[in-house]
C-alpha positions in Angstrom: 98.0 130.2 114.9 98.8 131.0 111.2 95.7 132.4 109.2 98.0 131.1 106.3 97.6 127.9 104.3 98.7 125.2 106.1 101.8 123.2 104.6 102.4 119.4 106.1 106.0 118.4 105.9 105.5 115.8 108.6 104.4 112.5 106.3 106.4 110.9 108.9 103.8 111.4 111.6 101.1 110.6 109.7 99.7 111.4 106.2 95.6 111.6 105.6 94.6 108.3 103.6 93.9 108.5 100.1 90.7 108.7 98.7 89.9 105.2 97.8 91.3 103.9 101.2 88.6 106.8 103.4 86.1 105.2 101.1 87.2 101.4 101.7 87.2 101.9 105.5 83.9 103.5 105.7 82.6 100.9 103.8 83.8 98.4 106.0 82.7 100.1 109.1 79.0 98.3 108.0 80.8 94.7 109.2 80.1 94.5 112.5 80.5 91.1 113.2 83.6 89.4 114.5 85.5 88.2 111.4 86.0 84.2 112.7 82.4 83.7 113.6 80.5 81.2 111.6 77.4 82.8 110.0 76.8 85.4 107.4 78.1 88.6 108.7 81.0 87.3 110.6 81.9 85.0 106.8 81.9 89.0 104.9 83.9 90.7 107.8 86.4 87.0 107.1 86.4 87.6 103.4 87.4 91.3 103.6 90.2 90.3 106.0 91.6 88.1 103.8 91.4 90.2 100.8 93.3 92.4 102.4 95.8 90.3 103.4 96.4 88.7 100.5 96.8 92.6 99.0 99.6 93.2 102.3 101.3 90.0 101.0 101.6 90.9 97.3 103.2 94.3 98.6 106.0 92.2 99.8 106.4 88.6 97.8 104.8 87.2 100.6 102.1 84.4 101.0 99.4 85.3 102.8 98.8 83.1 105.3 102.4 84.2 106.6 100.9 87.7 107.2 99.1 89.0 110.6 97.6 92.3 111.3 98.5 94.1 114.4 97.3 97.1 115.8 100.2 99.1 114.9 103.5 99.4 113.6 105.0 99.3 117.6 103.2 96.0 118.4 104.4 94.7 115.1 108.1 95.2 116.3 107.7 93.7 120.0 105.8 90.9 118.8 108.7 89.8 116.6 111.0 90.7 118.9 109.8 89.3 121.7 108.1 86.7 119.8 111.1 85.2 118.2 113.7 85.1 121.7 110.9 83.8 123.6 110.1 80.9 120.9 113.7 80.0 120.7 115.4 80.1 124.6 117.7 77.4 123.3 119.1 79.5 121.3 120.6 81.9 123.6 119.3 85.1 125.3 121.7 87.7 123.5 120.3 90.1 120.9 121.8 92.6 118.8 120.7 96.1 117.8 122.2 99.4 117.2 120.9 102.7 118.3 119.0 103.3 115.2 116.4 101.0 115.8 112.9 102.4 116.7 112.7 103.4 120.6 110.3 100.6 121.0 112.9 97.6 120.2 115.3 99.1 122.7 112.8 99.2 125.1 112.2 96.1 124.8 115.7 94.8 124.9 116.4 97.0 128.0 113.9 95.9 129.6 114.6 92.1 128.7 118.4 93.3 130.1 117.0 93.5 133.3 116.3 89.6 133.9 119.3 88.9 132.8 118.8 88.6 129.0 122.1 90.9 127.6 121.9 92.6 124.3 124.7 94.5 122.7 124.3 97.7 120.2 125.6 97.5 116.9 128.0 100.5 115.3 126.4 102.3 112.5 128.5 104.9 109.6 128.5 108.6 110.1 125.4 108.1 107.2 123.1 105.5 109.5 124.0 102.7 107.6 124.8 99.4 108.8 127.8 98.1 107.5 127.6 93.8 107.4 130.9 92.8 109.2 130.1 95.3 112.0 126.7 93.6 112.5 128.4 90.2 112.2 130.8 91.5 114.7 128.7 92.3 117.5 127.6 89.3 117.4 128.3 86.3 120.2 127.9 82.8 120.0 124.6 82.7 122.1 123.1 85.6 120.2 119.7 84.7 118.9 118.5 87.8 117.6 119.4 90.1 115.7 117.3 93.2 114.4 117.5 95.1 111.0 116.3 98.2 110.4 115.5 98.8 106.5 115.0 102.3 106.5 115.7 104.2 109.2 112.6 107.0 110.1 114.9 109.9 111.2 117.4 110.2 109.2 116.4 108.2 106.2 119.6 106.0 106.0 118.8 102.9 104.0 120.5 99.8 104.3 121.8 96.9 102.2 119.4 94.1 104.2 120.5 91.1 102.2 123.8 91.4 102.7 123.4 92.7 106.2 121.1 88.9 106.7 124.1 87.0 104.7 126.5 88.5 107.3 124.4 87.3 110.3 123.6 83.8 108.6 127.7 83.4 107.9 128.3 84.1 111.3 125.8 81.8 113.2 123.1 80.4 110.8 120.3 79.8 113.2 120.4 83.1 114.4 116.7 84.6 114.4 116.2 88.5 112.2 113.4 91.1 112.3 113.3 93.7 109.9 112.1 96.8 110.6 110.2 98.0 107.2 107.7 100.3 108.2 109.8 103.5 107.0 109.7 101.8 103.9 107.4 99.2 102.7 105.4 101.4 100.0 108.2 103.6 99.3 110.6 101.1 98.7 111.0 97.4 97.3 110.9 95.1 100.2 111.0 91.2 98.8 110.9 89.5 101.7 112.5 86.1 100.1 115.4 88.4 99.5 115.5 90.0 102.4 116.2 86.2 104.1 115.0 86.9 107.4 112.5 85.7 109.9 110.0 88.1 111.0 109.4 91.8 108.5 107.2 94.8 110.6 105.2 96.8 107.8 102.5 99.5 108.5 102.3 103.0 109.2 102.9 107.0 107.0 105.2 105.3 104.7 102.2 102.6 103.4 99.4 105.3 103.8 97.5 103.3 105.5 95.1 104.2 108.6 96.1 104.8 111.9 95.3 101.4 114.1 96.9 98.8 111.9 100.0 97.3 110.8 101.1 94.1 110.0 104.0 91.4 110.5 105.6 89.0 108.3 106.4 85.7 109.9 108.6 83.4 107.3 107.1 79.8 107.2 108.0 77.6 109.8 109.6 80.1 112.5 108.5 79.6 115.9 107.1 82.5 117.9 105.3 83.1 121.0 102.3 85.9 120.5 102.7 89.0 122.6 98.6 88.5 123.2 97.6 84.9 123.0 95.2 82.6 124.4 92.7 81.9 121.8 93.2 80.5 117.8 92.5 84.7 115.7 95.2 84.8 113.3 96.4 81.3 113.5 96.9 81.4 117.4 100.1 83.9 116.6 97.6 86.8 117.4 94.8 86.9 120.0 92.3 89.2 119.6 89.4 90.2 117.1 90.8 92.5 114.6 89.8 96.2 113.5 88.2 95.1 110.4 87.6 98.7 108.7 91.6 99.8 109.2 92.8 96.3 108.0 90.3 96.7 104.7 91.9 100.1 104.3 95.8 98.6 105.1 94.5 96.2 102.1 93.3 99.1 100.0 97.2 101.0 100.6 98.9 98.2 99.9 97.5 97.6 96.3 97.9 101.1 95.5 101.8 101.4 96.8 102.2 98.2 94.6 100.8 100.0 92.1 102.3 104.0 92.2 105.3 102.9 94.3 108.1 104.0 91.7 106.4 107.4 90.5 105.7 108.2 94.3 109.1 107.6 95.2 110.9 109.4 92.7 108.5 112.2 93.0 109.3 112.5 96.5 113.0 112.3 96.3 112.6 114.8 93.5 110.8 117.0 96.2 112.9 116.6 99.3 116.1 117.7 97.0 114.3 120.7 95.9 113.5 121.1 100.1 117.4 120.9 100.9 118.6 123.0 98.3 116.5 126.0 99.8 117.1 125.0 103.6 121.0 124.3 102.6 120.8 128.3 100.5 119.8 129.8 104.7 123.6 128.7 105.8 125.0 126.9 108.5 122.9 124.6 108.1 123.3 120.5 107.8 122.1 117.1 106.4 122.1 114.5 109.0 122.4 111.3 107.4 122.7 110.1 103.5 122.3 112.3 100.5 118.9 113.0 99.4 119.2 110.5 96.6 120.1 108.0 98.6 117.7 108.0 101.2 113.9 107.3 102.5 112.2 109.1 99.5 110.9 112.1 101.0 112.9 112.3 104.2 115.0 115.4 105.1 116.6 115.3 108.2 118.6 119.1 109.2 120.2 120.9 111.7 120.1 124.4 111.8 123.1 126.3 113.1 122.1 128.9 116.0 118.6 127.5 116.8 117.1 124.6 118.7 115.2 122.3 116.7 112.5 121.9 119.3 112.1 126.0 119.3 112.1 125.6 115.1 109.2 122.5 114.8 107.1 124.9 117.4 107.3 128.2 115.9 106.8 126.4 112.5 103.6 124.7 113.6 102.3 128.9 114.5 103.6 129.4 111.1 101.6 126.9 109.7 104.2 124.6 108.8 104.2 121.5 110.1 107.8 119.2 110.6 108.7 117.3 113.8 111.9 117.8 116.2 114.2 115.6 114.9 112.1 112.6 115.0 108.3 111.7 114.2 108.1 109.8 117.6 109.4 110.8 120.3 109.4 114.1 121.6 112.8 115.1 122.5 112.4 117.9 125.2 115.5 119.8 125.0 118.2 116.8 124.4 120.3 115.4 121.8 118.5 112.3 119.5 120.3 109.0 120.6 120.0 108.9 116.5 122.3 111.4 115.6 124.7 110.8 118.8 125.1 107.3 117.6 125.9 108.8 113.8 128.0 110.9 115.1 126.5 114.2 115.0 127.6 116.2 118.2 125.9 119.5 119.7 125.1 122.4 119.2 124.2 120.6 115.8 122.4 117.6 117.4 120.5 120.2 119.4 119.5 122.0 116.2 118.0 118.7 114.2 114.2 119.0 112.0 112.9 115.9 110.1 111.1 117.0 107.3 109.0 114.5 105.4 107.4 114.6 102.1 103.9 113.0 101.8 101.9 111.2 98.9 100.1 114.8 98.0 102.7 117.5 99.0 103.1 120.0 95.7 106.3 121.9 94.8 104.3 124.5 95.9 103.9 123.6 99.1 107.4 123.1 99.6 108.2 126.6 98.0 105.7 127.9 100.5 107.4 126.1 103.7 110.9 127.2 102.8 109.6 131.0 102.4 108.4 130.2 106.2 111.6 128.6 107.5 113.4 131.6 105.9 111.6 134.0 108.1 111.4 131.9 111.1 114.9 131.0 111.0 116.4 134.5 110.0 114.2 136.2 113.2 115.1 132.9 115.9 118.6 133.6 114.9 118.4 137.0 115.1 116.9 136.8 119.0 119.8 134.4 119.1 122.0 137.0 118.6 120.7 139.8 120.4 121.1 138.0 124.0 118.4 137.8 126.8 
């Protein structure tokens, strides 16, 4: 290891909670009791639950009794995805979903595929967007489910999620939709009214929230079957006692995204364009996805001409710089991200892919520092590169 500063540019993987959320958690490490019992400790562990959902809800133009915590931002996804197909079999067994959507969704759709329950993927642009008639497309006259992804976590493509929901709704109204906003909810608007779907997933880097929690928007009235059920937590949509100090401190991110969430965002796009310019000044190198402006705030997603990406991340982290191999959750071991094959992006460039990510406290120092360390890390890789075995 590095005896040099360290420099995080993997928000994406995680980011240390603010100061006021540390506090809020370790305060509420003190409720021990279940938060639906009936007596005094359990009724303060209920309050602080509900405080911070209703702060969860505000986040998003939601009410709060249509928000449940999870455990994290995966069990958020299966739980709506399962949740809604499950609640609905009338409706069809066909689901739609492109390669873009978080490994976890395709999991589950493969593994639904296997008892007979199809699902088609969805074409995305050379810049990970979602283009509406192409989602309506895909679609079938049994398909019951369709899933959104808002912003996507590796290579920061944003979509248009109104008019991607006003697509599906033209082509078969009762169609169910789950919207994938943990890669932005905190960074980015997400009005869940507008949005016009059934079931939003929000937690994670993006909010700054603890590691543990996440939540799940449920529109009013949509039927869903829990993932873990059996007893009445959280409505009966959610069985379970919950993790009261990581909820409290979800609650504390919440209100201060609501709060900081246009400053933080343009800061960080301000940052991640200052990040390209010096990885784009090393050559041969490339942007996967949307421009910097137009993207995840914060999210930089590369390829570097003449070095594996995997090779890159590792030496980095002995350099003291922290990024992940072309995507903050899944480790790739030597083959091409199913991200940028679907985008388009073919080797030796999809071989060669870093996501950087710009966190809440990351300095244009920090970033100065890191690209002085990818200069010399790349410049020596390529240079073994060169020189042969």
């Amino acid at each position: 290891m590095s005896d040099r500063r360290a420099v995080d540019l993997d928000a994406a993987g995680g980011v240390a909670p603010s100061g006021a959320v540390s506090a809020a958690v370790a305060e509420a490490s003190r409720l021990w009791a279940f938060e639906t019992g009936v007596h005094d400790a359990a009724a303060r562990a209920g309050e602080a639950v509900e405080a911070a959902r209703a702060d969860v809800a505000a986040l998003i133009g939601a009410e709060p009794e249509d928000v449940l915590f999870t455990s994290s931002p995966a069990e958020s996804r299966v739980t709506a995805v399962r949740g809604l197909l499950e609640a609905s079999p009338g409706l069809g067994t066909h689901a739609v979903a492109s390669a873009l959507e978080h490994p976890v969704v395709t999991w589950t759709l493969r593994r639904r595929e296997t008892d007979g329950h199809p699902w088609t993927g969805c074409p995305v642009g050379e810049d990970g967007r979602l283009e509406p008639a192409a989602v309506a497309g895909t679609m079938r006259d049994d398909t019951a489910l369709v899933c959104v992804y808002h912003g996507q976590e590796d290579v920061g493509a944003v979509n248009d999620v109104a008019a991607v929901v006003a697509a599906v709704r033209a082509r078969r109204g009762d169609a169910r939709v789950h919207v994938d906003a943990c890669a932005t909810a905190g960074l980015l608007p997400v009005d869940v009214t507008a949005m016009d779907a059934d079931a939003v997933s929000l937690g994670g880097p993006a909010l700054g929230c603890p590691g543990g929690v996440a939540a799940l928007w449920v529109r009013p009235g949509a039927r869903m079957v829990p993932l873990v059920g059996g007893t009445l937590q959280q409505t009966g949509r959610r069985a379970g006692s919950l993790n009261v100090p990581v909820v409290v401190g979800m609650g504390v991110a919440a209100r201060e995204a609501r709060a900081g969430m246009a400053a933080d965002a343009a800061r960080r796009t301000a940052l991640a364009g200052r990040l390209w310019a010096g990885l784009d000044a090393l050559g041969a190198v490339r942007l996967n996805g949307p421009p910097v402006g137009e993207r995840v705030p914060g999210n930089v997603q590369a390829s570097v001409g003449g070095v594996l990406g995997e090779t890159l991340a590792v030496t980095l982290a002995a350099h003291g710089v922290a990024v992940s191999p072309g995507s903050a959750c899944s480790a790739l071991a030597g083959k091409a991200s199913p991200v940028l094959e679907a985008i388009g992006v073919e080797a030796p460039w999809s071989l060669g892919s870093v996501l950087f990510t710009v966190g809440p406290r990351t300095t244009a120092g920090d970033v100065d520092e890191a690209l002085a360390r990818i200069g010399e890390v790349v410049r020596a890789l390529r240079a073994q590169s060169l020189a042969g075995p």
